[in-house]
Backbone and ligand atoms as CSV (ligand in chain L), in Angstrom:
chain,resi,resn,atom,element,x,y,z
A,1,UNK,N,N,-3.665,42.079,-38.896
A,1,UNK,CA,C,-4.794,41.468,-38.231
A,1,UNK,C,C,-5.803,42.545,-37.864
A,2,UNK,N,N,-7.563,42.357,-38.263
A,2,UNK,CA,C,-8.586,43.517,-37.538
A,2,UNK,C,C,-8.900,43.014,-35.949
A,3,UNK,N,N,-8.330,42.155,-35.237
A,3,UNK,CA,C,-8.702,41.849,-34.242
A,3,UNK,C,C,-9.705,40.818,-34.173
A,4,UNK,N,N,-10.356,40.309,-35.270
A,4,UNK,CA,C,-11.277,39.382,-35.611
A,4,UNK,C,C,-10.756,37.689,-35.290
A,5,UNK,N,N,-11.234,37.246,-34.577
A,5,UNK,CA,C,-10.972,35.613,-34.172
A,5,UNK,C,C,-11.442,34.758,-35.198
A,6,UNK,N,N,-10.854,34.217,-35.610
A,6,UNK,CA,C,-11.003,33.408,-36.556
A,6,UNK,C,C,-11.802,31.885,-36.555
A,7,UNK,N,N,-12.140,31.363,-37.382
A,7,UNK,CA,C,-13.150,29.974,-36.978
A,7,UNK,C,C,-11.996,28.839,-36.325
A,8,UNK,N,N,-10.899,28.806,-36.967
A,8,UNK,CA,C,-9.746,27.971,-36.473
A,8,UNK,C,C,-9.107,28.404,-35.052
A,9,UNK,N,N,-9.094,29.705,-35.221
A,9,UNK,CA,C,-8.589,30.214,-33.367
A,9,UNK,C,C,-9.660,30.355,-32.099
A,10,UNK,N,N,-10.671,30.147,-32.541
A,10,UNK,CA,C,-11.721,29.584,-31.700
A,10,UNK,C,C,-11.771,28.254,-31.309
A,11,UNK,N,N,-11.324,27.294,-32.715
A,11,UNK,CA,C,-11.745,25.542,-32.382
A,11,UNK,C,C,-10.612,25.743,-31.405
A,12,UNK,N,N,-9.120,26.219,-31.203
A,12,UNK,CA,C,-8.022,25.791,-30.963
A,12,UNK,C,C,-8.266,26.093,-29.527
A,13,UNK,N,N,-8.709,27.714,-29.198
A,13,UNK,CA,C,-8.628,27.864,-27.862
A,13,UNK,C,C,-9.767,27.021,-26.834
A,14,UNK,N,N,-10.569,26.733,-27.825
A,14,UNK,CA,C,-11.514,25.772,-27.087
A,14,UNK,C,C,-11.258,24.312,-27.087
A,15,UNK,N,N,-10.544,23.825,-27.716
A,15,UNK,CA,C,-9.945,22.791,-27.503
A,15,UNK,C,C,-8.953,22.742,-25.985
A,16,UNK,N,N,-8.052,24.070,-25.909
A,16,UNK,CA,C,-7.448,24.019,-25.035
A,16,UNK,C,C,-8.232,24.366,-23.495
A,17,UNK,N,N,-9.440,25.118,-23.487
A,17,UNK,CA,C,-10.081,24.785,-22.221
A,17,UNK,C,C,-11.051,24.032,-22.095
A,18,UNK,N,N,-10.965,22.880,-22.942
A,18,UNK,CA,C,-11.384,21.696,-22.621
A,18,UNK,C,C,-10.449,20.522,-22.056
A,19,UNK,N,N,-9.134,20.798,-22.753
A,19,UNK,CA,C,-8.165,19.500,-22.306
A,19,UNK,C,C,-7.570,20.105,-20.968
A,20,UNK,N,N,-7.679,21.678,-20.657
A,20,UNK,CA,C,-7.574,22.064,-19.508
A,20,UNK,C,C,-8.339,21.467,-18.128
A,21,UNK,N,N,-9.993,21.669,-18.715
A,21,UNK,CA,C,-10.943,21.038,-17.332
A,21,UNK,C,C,-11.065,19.766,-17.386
A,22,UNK,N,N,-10.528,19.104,-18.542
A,22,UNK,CA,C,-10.142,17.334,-18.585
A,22,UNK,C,C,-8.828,16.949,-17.330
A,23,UNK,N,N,-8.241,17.897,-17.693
A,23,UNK,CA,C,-6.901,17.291,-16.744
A,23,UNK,C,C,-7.173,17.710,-15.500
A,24,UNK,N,N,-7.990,19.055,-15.400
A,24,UNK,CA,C,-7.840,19.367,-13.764
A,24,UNK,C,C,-9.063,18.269,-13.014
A,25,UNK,N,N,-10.017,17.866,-13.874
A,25,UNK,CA,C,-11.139,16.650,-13.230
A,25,UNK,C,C,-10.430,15.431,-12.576
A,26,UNK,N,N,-9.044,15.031,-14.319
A,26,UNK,CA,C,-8.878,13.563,-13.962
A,26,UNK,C,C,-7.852,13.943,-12.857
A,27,UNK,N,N,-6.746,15.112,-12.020
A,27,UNK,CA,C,-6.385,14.937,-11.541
A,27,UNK,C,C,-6.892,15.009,-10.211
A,28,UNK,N,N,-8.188,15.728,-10.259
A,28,UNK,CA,C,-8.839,15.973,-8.775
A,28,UNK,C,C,-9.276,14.205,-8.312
A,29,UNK,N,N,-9.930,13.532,-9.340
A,29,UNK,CA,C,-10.260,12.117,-8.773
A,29,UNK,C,C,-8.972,10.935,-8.555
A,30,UNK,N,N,-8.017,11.555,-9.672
A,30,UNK,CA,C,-6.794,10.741,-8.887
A,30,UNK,C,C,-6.452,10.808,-7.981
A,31,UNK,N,N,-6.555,11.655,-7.357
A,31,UNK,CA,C,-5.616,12.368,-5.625
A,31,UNK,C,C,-6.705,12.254,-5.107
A,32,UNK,N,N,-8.583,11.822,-5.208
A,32,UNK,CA,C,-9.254,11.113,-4.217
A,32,UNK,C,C,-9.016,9.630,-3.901
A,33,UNK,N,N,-8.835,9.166,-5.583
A,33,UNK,CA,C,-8.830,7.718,-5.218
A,33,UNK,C,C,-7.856,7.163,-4.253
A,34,UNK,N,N,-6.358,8.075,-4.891
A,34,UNK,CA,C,-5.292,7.700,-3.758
A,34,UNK,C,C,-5.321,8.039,-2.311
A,35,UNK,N,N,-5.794,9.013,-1.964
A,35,UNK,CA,C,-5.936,9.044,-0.943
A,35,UNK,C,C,-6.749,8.182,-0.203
A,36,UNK,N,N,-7.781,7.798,-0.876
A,36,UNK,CA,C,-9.030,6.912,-0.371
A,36,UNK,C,C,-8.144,5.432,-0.083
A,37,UNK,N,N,-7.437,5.180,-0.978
A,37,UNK,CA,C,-6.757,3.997,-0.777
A,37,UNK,C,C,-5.844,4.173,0.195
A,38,UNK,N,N,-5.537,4.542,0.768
A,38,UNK,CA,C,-4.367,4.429,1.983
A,38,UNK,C,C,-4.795,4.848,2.859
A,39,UNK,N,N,-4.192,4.227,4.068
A,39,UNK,CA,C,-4.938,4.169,5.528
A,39,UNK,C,C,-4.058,4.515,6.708
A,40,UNK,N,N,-4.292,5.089,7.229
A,40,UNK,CA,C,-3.809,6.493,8.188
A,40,UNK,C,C,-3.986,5.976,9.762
A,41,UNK,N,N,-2.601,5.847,10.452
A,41,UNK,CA,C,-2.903,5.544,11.973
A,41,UNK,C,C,-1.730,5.967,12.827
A,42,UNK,N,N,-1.498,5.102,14.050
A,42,UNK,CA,C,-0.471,5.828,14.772
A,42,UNK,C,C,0.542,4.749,15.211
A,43,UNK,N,N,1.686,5.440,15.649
A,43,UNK,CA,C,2.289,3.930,16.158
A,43,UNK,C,C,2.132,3.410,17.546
A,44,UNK,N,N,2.160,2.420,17.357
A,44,UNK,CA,C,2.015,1.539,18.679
A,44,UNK,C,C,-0.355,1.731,19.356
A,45,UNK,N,N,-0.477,2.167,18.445
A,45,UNK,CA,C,-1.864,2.108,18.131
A,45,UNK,C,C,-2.954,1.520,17.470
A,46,UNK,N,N,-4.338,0.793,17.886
A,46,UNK,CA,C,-4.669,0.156,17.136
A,46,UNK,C,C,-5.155,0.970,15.646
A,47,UNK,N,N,-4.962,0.212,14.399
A,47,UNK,CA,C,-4.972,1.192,13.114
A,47,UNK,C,C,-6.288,0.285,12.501
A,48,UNK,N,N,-7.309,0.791,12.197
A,48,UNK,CA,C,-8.414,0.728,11.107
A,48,UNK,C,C,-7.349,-0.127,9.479
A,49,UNK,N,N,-7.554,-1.479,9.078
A,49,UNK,CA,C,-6.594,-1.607,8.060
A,49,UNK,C,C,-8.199,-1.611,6.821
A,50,UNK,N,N,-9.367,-1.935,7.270
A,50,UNK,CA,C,-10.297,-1.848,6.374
A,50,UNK,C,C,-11.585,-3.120,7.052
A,51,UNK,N,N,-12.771,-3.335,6.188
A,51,UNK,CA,C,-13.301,-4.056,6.431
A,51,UNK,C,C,-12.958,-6.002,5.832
A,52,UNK,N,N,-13.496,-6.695,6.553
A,52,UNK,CA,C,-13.115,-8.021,6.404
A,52,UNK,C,C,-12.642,-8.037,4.904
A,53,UNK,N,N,-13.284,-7.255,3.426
A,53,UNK,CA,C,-13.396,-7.601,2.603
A,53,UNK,C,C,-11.258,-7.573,1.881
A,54,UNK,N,N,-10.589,-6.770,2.962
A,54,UNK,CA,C,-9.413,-6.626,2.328
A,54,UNK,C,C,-8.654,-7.647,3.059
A,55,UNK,N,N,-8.797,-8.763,3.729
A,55,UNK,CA,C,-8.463,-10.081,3.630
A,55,UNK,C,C,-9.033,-10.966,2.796
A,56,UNK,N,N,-8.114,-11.300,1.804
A,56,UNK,CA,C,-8.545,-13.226,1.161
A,56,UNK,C,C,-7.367,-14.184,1.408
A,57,UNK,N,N,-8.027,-14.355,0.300
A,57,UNK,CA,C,-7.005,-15.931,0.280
A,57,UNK,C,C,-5.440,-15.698,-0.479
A,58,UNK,N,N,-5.185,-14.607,-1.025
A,58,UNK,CA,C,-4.089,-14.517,-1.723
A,58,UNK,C,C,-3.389,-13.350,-0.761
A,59,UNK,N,N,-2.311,-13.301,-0.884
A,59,UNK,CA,C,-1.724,-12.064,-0.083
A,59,UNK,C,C,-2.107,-10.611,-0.681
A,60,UNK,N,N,-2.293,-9.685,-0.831
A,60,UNK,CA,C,-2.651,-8.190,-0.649
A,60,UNK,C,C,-1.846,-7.082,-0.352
A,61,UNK,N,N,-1.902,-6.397,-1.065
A,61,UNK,CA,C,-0.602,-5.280,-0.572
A,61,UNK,C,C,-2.142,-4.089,-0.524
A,62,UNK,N,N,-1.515,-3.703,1.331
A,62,UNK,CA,C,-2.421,-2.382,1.657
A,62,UNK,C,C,-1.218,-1.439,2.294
A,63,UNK,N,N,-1.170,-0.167,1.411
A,63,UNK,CA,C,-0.299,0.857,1.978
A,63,UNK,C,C,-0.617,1.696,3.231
A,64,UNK,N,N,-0.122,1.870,3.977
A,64,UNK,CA,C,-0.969,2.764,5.401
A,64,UNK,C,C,1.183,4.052,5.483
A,65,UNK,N,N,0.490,4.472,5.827
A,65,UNK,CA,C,0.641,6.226,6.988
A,65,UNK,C,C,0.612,6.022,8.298
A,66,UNK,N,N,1.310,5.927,8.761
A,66,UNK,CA,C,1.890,5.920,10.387
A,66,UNK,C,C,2.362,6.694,10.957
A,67,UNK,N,N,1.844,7.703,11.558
A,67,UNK,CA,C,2.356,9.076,12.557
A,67,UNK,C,C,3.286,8.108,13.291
A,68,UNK,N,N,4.090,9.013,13.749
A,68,UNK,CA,C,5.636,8.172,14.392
A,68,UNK,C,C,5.731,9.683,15.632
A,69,UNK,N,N,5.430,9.878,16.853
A,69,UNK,CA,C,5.680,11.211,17.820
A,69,UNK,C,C,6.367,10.358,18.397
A,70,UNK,N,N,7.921,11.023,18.741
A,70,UNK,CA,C,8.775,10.380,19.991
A,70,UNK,C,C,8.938,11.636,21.113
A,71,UNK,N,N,8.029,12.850,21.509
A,71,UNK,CA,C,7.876,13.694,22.116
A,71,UNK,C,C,8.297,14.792,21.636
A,72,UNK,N,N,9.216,15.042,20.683
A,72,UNK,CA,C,9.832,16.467,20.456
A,72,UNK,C,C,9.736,16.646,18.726
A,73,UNK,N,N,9.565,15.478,18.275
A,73,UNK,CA,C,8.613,15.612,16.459
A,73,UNK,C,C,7.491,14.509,16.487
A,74,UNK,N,N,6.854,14.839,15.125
A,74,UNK,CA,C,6.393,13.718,14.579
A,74,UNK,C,C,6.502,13.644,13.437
A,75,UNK,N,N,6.481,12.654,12.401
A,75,UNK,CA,C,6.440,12.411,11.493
A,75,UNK,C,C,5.652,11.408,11.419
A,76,UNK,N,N,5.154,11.308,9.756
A,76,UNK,CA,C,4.586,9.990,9.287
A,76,UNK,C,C,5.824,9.590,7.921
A,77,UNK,N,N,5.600,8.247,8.542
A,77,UNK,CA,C,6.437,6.841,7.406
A,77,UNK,C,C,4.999,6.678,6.898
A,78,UNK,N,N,5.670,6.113,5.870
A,78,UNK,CA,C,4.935,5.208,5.069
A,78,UNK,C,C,5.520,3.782,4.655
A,79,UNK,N,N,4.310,2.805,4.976
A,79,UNK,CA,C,4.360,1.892,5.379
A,79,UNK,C,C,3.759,0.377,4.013
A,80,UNK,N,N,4.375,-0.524,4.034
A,80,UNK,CA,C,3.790,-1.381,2.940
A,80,UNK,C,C,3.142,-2.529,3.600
A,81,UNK,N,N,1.815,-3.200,4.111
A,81,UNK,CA,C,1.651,-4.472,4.740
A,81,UNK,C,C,1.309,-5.534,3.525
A,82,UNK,N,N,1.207,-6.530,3.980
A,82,UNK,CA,C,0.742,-7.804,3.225
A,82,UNK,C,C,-0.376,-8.360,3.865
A,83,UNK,N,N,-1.870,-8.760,3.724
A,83,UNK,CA,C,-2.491,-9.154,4.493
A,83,UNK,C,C,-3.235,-10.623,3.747
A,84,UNK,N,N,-3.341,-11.258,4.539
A,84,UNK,CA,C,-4.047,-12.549,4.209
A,84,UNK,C,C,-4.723,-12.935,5.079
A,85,UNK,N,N,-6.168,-13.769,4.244
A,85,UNK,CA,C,-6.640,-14.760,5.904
A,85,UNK,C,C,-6.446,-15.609,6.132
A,86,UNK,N,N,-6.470,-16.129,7.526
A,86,UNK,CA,C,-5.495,-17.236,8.193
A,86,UNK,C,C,-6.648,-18.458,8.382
A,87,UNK,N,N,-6.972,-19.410,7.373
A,87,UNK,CA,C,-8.006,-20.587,6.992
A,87,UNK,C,C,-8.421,-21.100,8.601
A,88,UNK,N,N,-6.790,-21.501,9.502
A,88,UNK,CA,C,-7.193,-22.008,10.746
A,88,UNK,C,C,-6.777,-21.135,11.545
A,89,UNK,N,N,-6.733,-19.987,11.400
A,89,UNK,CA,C,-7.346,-18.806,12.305
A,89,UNK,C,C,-8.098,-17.591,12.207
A,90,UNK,N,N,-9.280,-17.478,11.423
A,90,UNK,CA,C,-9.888,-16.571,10.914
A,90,UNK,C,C,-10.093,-15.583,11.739
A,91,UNK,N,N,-9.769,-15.976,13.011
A,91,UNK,CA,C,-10.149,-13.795,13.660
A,91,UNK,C,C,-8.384,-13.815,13.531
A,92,UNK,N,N,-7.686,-13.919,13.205
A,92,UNK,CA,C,-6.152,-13.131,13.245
A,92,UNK,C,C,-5.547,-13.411,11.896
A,93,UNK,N,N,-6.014,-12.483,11.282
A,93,UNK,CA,C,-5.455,-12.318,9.746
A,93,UNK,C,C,-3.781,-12.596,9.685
A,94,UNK,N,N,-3.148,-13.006,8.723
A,94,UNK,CA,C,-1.875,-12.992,8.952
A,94,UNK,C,C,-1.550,-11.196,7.817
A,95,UNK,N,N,-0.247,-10.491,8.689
A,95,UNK,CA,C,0.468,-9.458,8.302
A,95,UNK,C,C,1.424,-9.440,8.198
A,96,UNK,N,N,2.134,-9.068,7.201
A,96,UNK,CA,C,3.952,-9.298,7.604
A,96,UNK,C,C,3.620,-7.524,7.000
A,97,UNK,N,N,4.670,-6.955,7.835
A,97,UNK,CA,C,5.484,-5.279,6.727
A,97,UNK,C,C,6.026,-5.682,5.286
A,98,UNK,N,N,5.955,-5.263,4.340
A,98,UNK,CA,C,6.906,-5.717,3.021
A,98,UNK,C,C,8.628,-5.070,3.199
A,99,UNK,N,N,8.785,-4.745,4.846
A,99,UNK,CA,C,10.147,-3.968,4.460
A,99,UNK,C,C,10.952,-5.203,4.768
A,100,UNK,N,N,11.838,-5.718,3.903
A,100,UNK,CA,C,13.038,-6.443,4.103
A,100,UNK,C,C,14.189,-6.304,4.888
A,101,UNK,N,N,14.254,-7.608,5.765
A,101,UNK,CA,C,15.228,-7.258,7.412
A,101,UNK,C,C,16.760,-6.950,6.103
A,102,UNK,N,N,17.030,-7.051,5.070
A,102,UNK,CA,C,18.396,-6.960,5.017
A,102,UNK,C,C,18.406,-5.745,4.789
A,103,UNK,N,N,18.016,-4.447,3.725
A,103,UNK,CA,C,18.016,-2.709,4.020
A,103,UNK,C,C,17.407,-2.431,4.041
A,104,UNK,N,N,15.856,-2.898,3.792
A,104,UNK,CA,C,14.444,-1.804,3.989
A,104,UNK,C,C,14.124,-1.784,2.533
A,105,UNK,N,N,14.368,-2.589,1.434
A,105,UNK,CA,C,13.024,-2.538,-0.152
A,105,UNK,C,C,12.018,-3.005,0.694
A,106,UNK,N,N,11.364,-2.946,-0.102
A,106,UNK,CA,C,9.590,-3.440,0.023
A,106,UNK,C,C,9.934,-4.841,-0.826
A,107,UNK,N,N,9.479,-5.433,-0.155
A,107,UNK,CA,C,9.731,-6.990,-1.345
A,107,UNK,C,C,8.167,-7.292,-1.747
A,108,UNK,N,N,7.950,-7.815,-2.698
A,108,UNK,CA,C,6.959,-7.887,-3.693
A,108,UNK,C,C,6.271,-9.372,-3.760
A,109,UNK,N,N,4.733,-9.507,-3.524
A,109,UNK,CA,C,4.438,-10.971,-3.397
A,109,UNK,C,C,4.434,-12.073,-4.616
A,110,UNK,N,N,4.867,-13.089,-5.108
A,110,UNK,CA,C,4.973,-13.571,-6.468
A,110,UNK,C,C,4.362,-15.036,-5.991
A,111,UNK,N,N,2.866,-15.149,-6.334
A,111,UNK,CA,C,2.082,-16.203,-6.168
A,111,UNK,C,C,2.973,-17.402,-6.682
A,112,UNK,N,N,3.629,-16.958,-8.047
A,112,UNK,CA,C,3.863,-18.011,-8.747
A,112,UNK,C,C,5.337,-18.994,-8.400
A,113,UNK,N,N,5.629,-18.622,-7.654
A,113,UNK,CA,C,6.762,-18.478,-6.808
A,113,UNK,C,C,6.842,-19.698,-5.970
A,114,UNK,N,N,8.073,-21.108,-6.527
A,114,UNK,CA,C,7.447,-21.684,-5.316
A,114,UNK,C,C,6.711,-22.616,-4.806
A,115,UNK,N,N,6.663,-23.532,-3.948
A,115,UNK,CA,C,5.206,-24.223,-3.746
A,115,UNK,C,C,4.049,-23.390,-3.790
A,116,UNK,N,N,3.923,-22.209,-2.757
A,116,UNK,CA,C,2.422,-21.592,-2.301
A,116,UNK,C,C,2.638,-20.193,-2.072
A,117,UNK,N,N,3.760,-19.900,-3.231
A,117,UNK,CA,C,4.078,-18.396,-3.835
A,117,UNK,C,C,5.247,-18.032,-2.261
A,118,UNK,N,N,5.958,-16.948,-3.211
A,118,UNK,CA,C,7.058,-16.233,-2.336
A,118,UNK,C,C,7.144,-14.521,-2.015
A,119,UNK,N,N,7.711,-14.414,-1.023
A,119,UNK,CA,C,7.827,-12.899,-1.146
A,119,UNK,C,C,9.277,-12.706,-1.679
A,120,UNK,N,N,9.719,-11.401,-2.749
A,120,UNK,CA,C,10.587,-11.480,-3.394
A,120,UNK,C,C,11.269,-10.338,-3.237
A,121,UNK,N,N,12.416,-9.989,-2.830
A,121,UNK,CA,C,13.200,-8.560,-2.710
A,121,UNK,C,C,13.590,-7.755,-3.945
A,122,UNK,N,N,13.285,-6.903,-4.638
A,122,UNK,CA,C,13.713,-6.442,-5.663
A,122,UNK,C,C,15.248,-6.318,-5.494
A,123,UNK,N,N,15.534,-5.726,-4.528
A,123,UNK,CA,C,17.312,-5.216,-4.603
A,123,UNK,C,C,18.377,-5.963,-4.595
A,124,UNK,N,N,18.106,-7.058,-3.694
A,124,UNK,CA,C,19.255,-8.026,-3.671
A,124,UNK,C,C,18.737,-9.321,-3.965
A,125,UNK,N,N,17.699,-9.853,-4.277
A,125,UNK,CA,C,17.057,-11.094,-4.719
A,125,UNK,C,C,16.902,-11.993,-3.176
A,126,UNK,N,N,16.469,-11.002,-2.172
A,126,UNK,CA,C,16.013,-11.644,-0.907
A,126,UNK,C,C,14.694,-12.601,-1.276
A,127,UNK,N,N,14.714,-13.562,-0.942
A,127,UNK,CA,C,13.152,-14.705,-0.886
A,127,UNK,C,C,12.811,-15.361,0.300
A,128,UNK,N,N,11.315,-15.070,0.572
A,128,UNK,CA,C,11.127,-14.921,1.539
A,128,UNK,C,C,9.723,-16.285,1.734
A,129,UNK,N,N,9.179,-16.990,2.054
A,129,UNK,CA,C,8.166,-17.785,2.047
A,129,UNK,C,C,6.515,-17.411,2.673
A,130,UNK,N,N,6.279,-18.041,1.980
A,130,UNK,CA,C,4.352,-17.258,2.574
A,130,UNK,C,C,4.295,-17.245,4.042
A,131,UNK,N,N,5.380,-18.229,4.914
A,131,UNK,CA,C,5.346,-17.856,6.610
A,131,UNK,C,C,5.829,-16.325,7.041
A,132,UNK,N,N,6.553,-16.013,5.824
A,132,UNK,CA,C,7.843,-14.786,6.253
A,132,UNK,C,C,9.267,-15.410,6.654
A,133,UNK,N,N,9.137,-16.789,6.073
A,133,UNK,CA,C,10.911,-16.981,7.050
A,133,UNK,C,C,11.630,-16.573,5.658
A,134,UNK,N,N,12.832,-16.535,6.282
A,134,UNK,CA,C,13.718,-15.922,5.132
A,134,UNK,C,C,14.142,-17.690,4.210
A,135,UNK,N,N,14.148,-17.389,2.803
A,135,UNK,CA,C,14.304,-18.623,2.081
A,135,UNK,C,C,15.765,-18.665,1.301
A,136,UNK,N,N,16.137,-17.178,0.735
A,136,UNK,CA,C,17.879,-17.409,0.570
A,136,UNK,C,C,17.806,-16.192,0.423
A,137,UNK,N,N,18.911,-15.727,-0.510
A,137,UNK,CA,C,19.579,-14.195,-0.896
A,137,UNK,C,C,20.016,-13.375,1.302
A,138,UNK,N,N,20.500,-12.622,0.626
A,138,UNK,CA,C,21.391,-11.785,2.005
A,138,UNK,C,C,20.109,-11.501,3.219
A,139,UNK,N,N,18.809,-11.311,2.988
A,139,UNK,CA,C,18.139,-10.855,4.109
A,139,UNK,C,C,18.662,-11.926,5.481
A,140,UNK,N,N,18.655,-11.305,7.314
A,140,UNK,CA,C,19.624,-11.834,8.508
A,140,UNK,C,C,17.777,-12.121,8.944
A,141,UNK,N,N,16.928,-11.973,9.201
A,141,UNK,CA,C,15.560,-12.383,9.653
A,141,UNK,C,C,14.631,-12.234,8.764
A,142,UNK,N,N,13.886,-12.845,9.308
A,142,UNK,CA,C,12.484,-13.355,8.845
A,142,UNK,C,C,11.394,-11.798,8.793
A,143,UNK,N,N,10.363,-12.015,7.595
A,143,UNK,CA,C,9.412,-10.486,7.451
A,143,UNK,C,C,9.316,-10.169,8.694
A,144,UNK,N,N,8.601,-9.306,9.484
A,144,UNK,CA,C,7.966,-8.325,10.699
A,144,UNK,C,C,6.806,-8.870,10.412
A,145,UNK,N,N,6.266,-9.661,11.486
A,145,UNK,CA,C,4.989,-10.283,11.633
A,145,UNK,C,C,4.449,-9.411,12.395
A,146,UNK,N,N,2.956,-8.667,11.826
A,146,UNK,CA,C,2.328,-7.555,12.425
A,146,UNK,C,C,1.206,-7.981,13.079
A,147,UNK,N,N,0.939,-7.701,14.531
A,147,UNK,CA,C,-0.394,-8.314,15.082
A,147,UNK,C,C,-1.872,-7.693,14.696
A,148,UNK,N,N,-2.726,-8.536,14.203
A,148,UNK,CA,C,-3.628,-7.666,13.278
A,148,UNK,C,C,-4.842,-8.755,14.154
A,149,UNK,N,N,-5.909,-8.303,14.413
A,149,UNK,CA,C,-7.421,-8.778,14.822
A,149,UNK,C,C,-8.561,-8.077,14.026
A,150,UNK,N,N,-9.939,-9.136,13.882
A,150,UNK,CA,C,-11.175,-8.321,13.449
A,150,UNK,C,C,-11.592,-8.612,14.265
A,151,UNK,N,N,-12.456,-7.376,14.289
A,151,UNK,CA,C,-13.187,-6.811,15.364
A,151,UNK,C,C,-14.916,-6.091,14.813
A,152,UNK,N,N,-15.451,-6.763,14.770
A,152,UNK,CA,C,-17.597,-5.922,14.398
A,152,UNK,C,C,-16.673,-5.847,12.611
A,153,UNK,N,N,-16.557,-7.083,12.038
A,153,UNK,CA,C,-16.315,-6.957,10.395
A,153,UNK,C,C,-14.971,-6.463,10.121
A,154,UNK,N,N,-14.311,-5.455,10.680
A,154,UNK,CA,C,-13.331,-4.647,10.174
A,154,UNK,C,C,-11.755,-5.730,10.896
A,155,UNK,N,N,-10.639,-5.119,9.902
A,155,UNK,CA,C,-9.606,-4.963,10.335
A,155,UNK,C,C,-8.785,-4.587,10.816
A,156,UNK,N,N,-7.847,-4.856,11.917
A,156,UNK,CA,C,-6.945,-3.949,12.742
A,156,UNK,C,C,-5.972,-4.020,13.091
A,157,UNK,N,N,-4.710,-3.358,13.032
A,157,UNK,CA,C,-3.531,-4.070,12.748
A,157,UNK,C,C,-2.775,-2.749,13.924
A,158,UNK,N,N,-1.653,-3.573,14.486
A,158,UNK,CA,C,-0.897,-2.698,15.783
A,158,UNK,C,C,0.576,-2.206,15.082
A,159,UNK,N,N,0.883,-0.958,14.790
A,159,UNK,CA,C,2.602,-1.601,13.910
A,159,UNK,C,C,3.201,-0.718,15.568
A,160,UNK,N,N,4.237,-1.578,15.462
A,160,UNK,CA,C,5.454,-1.760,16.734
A,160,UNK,C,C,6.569,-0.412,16.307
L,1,FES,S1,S,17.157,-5.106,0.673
L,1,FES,FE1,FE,16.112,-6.968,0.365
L,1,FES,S2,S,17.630,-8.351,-0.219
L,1,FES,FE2,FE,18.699,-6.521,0.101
């Protein structure tokens, strides 16, 4: 070799710092979007869940971050809600947690499910009804009904 770069070892290395600043872009806006999507609060505090627009008519899965301090740590859980709006109660959105009273999956909403769709346990085939009562499989109670109010447009939800 005279040390001379060739027309092919040029396309190649430039190919590679291109698929280089491709991946470091798409991963910088992935880790905004996600972050942008999840919502950050405290426990036993009122939590920002978003503006009116993340209640409708179908149930909703919004992930939130919950600092947890019992005086000597803190940590944050992470948390799965379900949110819907409530037709004959529009300032109190309905919330259940998605964690299932029988070990803690996240159970999953299945419109199709059902008269007026179900919540569904992946692990043990817990079913659960759009109230949150428990409908069969092993779950011992009903979802965690979360107290949630709007307040000037936005949403706000208390987790216990
Ligand atoms: S954890 Fe949900 S049914 Fe077992």
């Amino acid at each position: 070799m005279d040390g001379k770069v060739t027309r092919r070892q040029a396309m190649v290395r430039l190919a590679r710092i291109l698929g280089g600043a491709w991946a470091a872009a798409f991963a910088a806006l992935s880790s905004t979007f996600l972050l942008s999507t999840i919502r950050f609060g405290k426990k036993d505090e009122k939590t920002l869940l978003g503006d009116l627009s993340i209640s409708g008519p179908e149930f909703k899965a919004v992930p939130l971050r919950i600092s947890v301090d019992d005086g000597w740590y803190e940590q944050v859980e992470e948390k799965l809600l379900f949110i819907k709006e409530d037709q004959a109660d529009p300032e109190n959105p309905i919330v259940f947690s998605a964690t299932c009273s029988h070990l803690g999956c996240n159970v999953e909403w299945d419109e199709t499910a059902g008269d007026d769709g179900e919540f569904v346990c992946p692990c043990h085939a817990g079913r659960f009804g759009s109230d949150g009562q428990v409908l069969g499989g092993p779950p011992p109670n009903a979802l965690q009904r979360i107290p949630a109010s709007i307040e000037d447009g936005n949403v706000y939800v208390r987790i216990a």
